[in-house]
C-alpha positions as CSV (number, residue, x, y, z in Angstrom):
1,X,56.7,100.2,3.2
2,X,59.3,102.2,5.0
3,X,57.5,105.4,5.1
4,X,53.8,103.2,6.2
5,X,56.2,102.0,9.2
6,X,57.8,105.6,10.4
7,X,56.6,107.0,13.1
8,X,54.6,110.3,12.9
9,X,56.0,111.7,16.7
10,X,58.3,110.8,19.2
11,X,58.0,112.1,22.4
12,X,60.6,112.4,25.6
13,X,59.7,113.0,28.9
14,X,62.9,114.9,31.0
15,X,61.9,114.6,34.5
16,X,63.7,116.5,37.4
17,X,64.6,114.9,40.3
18,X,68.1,116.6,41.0
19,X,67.0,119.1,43.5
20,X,68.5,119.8,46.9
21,X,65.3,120.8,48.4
22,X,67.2,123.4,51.0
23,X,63.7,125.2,51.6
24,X,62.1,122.0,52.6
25,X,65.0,121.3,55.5
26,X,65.1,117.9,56.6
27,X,67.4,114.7,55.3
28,X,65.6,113.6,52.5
29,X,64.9,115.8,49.0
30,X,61.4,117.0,48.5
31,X,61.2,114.7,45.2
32,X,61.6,111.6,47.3
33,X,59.2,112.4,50.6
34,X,56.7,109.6,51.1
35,X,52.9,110.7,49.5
36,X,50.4,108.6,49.7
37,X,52.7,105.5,50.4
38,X,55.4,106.5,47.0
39,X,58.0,108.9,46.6
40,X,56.5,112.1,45.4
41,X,58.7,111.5,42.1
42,X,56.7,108.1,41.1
43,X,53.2,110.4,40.7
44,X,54.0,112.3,37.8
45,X,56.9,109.1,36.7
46,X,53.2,106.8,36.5
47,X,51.3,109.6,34.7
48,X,54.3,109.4,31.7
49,X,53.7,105.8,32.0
50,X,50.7,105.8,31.4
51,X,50.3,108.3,28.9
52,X,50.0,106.9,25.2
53,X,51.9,110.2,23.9
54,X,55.0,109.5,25.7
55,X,57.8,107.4,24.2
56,X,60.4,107.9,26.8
57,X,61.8,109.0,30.0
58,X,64.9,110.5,30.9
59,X,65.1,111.1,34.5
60,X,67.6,113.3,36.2
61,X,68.9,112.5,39.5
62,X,71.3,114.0,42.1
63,X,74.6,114.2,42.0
64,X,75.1,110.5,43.4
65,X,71.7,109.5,43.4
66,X,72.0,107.9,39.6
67,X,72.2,104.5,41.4
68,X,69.7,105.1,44.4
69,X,67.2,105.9,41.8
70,X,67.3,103.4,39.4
71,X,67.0,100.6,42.2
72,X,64.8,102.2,44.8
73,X,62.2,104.1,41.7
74,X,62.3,102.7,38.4
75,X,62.8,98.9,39.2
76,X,60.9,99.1,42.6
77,X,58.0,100.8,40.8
78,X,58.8,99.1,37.3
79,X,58.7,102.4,35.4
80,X,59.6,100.6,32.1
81,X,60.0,104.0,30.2
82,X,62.1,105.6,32.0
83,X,65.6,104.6,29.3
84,X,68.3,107.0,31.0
85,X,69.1,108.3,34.2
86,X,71.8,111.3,33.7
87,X,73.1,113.4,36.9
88,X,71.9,117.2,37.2
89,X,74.3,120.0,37.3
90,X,74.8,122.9,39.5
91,X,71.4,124.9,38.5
92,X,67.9,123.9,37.2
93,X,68.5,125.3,33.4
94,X,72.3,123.0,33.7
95,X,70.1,119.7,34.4
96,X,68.1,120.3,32.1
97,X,71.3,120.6,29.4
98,X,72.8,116.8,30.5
99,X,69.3,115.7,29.6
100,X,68.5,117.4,26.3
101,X,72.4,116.5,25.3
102,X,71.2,112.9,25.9
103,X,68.4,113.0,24.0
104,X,69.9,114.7,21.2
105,X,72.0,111.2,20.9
106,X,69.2,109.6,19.4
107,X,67.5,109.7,16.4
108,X,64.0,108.1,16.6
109,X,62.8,108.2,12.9
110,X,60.1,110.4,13.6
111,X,58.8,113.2,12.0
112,X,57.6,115.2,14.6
113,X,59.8,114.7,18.1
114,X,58.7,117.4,21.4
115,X,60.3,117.4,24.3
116,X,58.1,117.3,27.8
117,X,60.2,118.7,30.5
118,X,58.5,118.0,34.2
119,X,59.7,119.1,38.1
120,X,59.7,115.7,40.1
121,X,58.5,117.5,42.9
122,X,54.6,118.1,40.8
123,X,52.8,115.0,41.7
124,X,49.9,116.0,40.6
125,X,50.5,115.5,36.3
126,X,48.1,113.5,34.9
127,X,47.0,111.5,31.4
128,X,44.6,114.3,30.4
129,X,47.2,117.0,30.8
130,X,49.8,115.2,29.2
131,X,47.4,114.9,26.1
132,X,46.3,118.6,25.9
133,X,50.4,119.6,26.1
134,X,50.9,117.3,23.1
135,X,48.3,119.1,21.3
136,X,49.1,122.0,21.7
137,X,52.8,121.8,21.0
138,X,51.8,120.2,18.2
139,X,50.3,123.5,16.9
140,X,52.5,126.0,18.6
141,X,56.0,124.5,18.9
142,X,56.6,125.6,22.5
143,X,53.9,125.9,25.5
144,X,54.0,125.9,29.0
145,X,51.4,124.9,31.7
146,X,49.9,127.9,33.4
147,X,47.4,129.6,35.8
148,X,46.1,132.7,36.1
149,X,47.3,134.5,39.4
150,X,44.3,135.0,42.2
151,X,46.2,137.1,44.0
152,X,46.9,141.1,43.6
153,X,50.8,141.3,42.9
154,X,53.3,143.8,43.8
155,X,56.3,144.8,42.6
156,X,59.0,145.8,44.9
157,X,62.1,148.3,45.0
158,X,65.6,147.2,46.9
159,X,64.1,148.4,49.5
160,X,61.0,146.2,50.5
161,X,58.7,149.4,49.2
162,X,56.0,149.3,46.8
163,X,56.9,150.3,43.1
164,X,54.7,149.1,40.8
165,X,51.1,146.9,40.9
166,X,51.1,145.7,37.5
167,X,47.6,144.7,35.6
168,X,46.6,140.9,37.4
169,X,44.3,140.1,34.4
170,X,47.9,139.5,32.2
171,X,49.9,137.8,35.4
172,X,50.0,133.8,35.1
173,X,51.9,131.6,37.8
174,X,53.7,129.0,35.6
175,X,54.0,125.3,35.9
176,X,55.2,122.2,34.4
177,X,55.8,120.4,32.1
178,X,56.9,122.9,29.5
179,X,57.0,121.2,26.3
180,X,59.1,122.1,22.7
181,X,59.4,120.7,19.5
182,X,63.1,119.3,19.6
183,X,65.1,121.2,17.9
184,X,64.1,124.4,18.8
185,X,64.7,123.6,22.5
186,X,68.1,122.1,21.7
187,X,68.8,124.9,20.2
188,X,67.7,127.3,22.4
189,X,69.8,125.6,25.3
190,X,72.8,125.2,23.0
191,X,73.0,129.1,22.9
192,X,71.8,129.6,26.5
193,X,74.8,127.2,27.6
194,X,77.8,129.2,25.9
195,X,77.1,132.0,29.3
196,X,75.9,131.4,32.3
197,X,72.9,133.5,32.8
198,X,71.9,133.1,36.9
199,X,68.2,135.0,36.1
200,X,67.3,131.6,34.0
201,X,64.1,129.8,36.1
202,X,62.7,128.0,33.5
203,X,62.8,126.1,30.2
204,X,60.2,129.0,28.1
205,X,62.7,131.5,29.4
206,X,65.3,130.2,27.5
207,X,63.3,129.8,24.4
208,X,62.3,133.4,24.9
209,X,65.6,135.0,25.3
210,X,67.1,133.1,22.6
211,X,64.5,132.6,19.8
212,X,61.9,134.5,18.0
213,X,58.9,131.9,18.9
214,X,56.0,132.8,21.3
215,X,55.2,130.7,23.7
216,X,51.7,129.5,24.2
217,X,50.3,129.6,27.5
218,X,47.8,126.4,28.5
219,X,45.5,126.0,31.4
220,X,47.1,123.1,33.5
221,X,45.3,123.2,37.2
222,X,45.7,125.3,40.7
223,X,46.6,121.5,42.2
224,X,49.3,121.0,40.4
225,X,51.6,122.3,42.9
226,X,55.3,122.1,43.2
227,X,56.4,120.9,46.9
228,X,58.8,123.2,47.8
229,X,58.2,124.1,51.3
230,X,57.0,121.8,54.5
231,X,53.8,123.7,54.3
232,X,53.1,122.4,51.0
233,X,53.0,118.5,51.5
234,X,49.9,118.6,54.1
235,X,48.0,120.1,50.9
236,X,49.7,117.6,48.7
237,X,48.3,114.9,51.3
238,X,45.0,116.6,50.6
239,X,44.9,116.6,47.2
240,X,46.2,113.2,46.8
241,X,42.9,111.3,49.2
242,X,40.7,114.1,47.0
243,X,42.5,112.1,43.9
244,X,42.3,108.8,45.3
C-alpha cells in the first residue's frame, strides 16, 4: 500500500525575483513593473500554478522584500503554491544557493524530484512549456530553454575590434527555466559555492563546470523575453494583448 501511495515525481519551482533591475533605472525592480494590470512576477508565478507538473514554489525576493511579497503577490494574487519565500544574495548563482538549500530540507517521498529554476522578469512561461521541460528532464537530467540566434555574432578583443565570427548555425541565446534532476543540481551548486566564480550567469553553467552531464538544449520561444531594459516592456505590452 505504501509503495501504490508514493509519488512517482516531485517537482519545485525556484523563481527569481531578487533583482535590482539597475539597467532598467527607475524606483521599482523590473520583476514588479505593472503588465497588463499584474506585476510582471505573477505571469510566469500563474503559469506554475497552473501547471499539473509543479508541486511547489519557492520564490526569492529582495533583500527586504520577503514581507512586500508575500502580502502584495502571493496572498493578493492567491498563488497557493508558492510554500517559501527565502531572500537572494549578492549574485544571481548566490540566490539561487538560499533556494536549492531550502529545498534540500525536504524530503517529498518521491522517486523522481527536478528542480525548475525561472527569472521573474520572463512573463511569458506558459503550461505547455512547463510540460515539454518536465519531459525532457525526465530523459536528460538537466535542460535548458533555448533559441537559436537570428543574428550574425561577433566576437571581440579588449579593444572593441573584431576577432573572431564564430559558426551561427551552433550559437543559441538561452532562456529560462533551466531545469535538473535534484541532486545533481544540488550538487553541482554545493561545489560551485566553496569559490566564488564571478563568470557564473546561469544555472547549466554550473552543471557544466562541475559535472560530467550534457545538457540538453530545448526549443522554448523568441517571446519569452527577459525584461531587462526600458525598451523591452513596450514589446512585453505587445506580446501580452497578442496573448490575451
Amino acid at each position: 500500500m505504501e509503495m501504490e501511495n508514493k509519488k512517482q515525481t516531485y517537482c519545485t519551482a525556484i523563481v527569481l525575483a531578487a533583482g535590482q533591475g539597475k539597467r532598467m533605472g527607475g524606483n521599482v525592480q523590473k520583476q514588479f513593473l505593472e503588465l497588463k494590470g499584474r506585476p510582471v512576477i505573477c505571469h510566469s508565478l500563474q503559469a506554475f500554478e497552473d501547471s499539473d507538473k509543479i508541486d511547489e514554489v519557492i520564490l526569492v525576493a529582495g533583500q527586504g522584500k520577503n514581507e512586500y511579497c508575500k502580502k502584495e503577490i502571493v496572498e493578493k494574487y492567491g498563488f497557493r503554491k508558492v510554500m517559501v519565500i527565502v531572500e537572494g544574495g549578492k549574485e544571481r548563482y548566490h540566490s539561487v544557493w538560499n533556494a536549492l538549500q531550502k529545498a534540500g530540507e525536504s524530503d517529498h517521498g518521491a522517486e523522481e524530484e527536478y528542480i525548475f529554476i525561472h527569472d521573474g522578469a520572463r512573463p511569458f512561461l506558459d503550461v505547455e512549456m512547463i510540460d515539454r521541460g518536465y519531459e525532457c528532464v525526465r530523459r536528460d537530467k538537466a535542460c535548458v530553454f533555448a533559441m537559436p540566434v537570428k543574428d550574425t555574432i561577433k566576437l571581440a578583443d579588449g579593444n572593441d575590434y573584431v576577432c573572431d565570427t564564430p559558426n551561427r548555425a551552433y550559437l543559441w541565446q538561452i532562456q529560462t527555466p533551466q531545469i535538473f534532476e535534484k541532486t545533481l543540481i544540488m550538487q553541482a551548486y554545493k561545489s560551485i559555492m566553496e569559490y566564488e566564480d564571478e563568470t557564473i550567469t546561469d544555472d547549466a553553467m554550473v552543471v557544466e563546470k562541475t559535472t560530467g552531464r550534457k545538457v540538453r538544449l530545448i526549443k522554448g520561444s523568441y517571446e519569452n523575453i527577459k525584461i531587462t531594459t526600458p525598451e523591452d516592456l513596450p514589446i512585453a505590452e505587445i506580446f501580452a494583448e497578442k496573448r490575451k
